[in-house]
Kinemage of the C-alpha trace (Angstrom):
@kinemage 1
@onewidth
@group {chain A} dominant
@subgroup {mainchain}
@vectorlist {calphas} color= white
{ca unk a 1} P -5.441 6.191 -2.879
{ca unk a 2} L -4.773 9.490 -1.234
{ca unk a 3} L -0.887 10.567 0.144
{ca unk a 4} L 0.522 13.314 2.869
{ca unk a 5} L 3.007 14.330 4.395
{ca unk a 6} L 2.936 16.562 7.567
{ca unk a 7} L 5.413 16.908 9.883
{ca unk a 8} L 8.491 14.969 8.405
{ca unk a 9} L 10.845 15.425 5.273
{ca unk a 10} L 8.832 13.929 1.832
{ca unk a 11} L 11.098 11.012 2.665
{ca unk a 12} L 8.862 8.429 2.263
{ca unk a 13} L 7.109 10.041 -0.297
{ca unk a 14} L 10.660 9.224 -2.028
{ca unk a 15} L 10.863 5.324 -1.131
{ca unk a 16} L 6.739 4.986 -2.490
{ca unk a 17} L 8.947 6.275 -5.895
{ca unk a 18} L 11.959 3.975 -5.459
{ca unk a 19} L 9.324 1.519 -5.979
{ca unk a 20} L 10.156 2.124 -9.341
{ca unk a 21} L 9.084 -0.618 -12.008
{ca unk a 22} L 6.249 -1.884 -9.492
{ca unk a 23} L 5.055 1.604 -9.473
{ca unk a 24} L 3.440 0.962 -12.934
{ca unk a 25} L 1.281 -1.763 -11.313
{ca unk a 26} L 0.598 0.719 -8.366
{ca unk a 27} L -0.689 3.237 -11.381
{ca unk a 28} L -2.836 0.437 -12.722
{ca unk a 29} L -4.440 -0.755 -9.781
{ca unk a 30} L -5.339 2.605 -7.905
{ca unk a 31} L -6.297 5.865 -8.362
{ca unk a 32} L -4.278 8.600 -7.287
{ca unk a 33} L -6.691 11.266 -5.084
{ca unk a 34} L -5.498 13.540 -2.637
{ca unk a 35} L -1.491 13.474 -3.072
{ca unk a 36} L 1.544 15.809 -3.682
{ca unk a 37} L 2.478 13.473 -6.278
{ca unk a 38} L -0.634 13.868 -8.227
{ca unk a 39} L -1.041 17.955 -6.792
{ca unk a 40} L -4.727 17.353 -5.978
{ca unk a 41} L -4.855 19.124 -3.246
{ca unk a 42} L -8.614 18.322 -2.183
{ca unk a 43} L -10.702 15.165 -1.448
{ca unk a 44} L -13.135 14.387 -4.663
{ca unk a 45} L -14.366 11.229 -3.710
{ca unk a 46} L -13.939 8.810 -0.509
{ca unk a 47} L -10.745 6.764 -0.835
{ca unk a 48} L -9.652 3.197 -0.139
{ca unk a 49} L -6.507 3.468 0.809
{ca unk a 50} L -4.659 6.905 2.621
{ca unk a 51} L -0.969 6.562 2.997
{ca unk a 52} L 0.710 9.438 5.662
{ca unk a 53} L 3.968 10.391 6.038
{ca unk a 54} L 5.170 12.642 9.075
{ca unk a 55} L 3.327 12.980 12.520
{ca unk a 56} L 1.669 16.043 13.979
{ca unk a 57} L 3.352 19.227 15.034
{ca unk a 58} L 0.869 21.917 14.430
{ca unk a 59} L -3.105 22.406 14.206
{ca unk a 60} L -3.050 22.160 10.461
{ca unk a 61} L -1.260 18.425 10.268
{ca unk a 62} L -4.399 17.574 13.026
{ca unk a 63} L -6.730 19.042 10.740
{ca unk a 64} L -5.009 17.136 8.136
{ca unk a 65} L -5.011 14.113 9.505
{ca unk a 66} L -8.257 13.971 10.560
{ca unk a 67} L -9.647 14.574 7.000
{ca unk a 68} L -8.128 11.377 6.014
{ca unk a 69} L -9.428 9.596 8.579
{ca unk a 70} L -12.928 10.777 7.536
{ca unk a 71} L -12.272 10.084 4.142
{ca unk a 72} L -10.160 7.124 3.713
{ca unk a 73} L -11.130 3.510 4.692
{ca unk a 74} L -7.906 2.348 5.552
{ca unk a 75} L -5.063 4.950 6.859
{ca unk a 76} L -1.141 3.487 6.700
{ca unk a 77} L 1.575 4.902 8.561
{ca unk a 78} L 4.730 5.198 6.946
{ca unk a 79} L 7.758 5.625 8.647
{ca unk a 80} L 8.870 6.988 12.377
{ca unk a 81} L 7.704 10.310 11.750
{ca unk a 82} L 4.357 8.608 11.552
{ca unk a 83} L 4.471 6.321 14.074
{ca unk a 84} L 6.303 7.955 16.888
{ca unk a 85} L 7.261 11.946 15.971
{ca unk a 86} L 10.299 10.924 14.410
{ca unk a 87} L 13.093 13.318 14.507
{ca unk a 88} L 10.723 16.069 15.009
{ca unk a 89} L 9.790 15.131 17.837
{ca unk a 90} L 13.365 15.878 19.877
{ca unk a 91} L 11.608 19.520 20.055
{ca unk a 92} L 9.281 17.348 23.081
{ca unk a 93} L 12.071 17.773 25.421
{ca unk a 94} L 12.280 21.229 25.092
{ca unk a 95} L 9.415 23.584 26.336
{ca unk a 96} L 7.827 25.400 23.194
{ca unk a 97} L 8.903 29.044 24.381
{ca unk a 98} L 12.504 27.929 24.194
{ca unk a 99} L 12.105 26.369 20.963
{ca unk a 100} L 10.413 29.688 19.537
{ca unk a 101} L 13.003 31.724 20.625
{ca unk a 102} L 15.555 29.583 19.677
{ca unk a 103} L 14.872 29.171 15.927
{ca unk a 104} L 13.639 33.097 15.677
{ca unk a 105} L 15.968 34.736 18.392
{ca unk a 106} L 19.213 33.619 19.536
{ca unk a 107} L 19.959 33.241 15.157
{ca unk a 108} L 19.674 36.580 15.074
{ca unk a 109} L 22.273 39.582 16.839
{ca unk a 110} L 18.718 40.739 18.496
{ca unk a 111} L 18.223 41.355 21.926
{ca unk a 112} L 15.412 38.797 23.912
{ca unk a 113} L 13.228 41.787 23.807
{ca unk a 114} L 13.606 42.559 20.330
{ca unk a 115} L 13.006 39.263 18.874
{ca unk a 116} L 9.806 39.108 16.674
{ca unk a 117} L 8.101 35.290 16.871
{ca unk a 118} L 6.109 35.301 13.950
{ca unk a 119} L 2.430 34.697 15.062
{ca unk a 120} L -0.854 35.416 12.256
{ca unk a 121} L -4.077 33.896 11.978
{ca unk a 122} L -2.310 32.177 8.093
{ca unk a 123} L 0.053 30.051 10.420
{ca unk a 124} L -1.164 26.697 11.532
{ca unk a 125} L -0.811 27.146 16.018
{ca unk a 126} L 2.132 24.723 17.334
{ca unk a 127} L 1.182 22.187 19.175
{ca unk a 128} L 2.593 21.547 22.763
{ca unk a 129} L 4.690 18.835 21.137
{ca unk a 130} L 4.888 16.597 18.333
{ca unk a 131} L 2.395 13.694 18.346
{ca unk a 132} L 2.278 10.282 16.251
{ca unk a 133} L -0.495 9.553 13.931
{ca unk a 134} L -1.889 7.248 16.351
{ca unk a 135} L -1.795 9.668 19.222
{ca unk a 136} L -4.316 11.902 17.076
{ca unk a 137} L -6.473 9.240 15.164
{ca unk a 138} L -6.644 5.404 14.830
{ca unk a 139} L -4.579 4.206 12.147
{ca unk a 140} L -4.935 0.526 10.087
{ca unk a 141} L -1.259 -0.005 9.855
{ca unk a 142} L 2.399 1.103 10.330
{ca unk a 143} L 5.486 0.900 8.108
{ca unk a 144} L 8.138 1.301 10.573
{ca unk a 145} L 11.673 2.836 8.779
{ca unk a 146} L 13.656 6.041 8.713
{ca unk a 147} L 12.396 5.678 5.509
{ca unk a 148} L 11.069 2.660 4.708
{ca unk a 149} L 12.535 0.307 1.915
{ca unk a 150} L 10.552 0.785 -0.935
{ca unk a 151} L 10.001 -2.925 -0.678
{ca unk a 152} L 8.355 -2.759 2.481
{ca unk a 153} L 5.567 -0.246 1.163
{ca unk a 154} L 5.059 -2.381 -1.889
{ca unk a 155} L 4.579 -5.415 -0.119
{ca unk a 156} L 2.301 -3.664 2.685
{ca unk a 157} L 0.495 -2.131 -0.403
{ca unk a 158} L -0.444 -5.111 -1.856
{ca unk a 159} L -0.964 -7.146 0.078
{ca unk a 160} L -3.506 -4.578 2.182
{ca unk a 161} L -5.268 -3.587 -1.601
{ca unk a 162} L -5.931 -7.135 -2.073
{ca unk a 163} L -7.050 -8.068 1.845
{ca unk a 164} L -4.249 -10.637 2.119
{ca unk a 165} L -2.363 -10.701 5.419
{ca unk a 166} L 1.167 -9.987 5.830
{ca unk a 167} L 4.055 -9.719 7.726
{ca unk a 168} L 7.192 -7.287 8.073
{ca unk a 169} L 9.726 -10.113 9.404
{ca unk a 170} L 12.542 -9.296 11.277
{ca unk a 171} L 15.453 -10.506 8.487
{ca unk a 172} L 13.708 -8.050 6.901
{ca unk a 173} L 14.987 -5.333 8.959
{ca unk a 174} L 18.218 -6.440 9.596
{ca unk a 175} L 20.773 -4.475 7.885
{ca unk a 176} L 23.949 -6.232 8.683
């Protein structure tokens, strides 16, 4: 199994934790690859299962993204970031020049022709806006949630380790 997280906020990252006990059985039935949790930072063999968190907001989550693909048999969305840009993506209302100067200008006492937006081959080109997973490669499945319940990714988990089919049923999601 191989984790990311591009353009979102280690969130889900968090719930796959908040699996807590069940995370021992997640330990002894995969591998941990490519993760932040683990710190491998590179591929070292192909993987079954790639788990993504965020969607893509800059050439480097693409590039990201893509490596997955290429190296993971199954890919799984998890959360809105993943699935639909998230919050991230309210920056796709606004053209990217205004966002720029926004964040590096109008915080600063600097005058529009004074402000500096940083720009070096090291940082990762914005994209024109902020794309789902989907938008950028085909994904396997989706766990929809702002994040999702820790629940939800163990269920989706193992059920999708073990080939069984599944459902995410609506009392699931309902919260009141």
């Amino acid at each position: 199994m191989a984790t990311t997280s591009l353009a979102g906020c280690f969130g889900c990252h968090m719930s796959l934790l908040d699996i807590d006990e069940e995370l021992l059985d997640v330990v002894e039935l995969v591998d941990f690859n490519k993760s932040p949790l683990t710190d491998i930072k590179e591929f070292s063999r192909r993987c079954d299962v790639g788990i993504i968190e965020g969607g893509c907001c800059n050439s480097e989550n693409v590039e990201v993204l893509r490596a997955f693909r290429e190296h993971c048999d199954m890919l799984i969305g998890v959360g809105e970031c993943a699935i639909w840009g998230g919050l991230p993506a309210m920056r796709n209302f606004i053209p990217i020049e205004e966002c720029l100067l926004e964040a590096y200008g109008r915080t600063t006492e600097l005058e529009d022709s004074k402000v500096v937006i940083p720009k070096h081959e090291d940082l990762p080109e914005l994209l024109d806006r902020v794309y789902g997973c989907q938008e950028i490669v085909r994904m396997d499945y989706f766990i929809p949630g702002c994040p999702p319940d820790a629940r939800h990714i163990w269920k989706v988990l193992k059920h999708a380790l073990f080939g069984q089919p599944y459902a995410l049923t609506h009392e699931e999601f309902k919260y009141d």
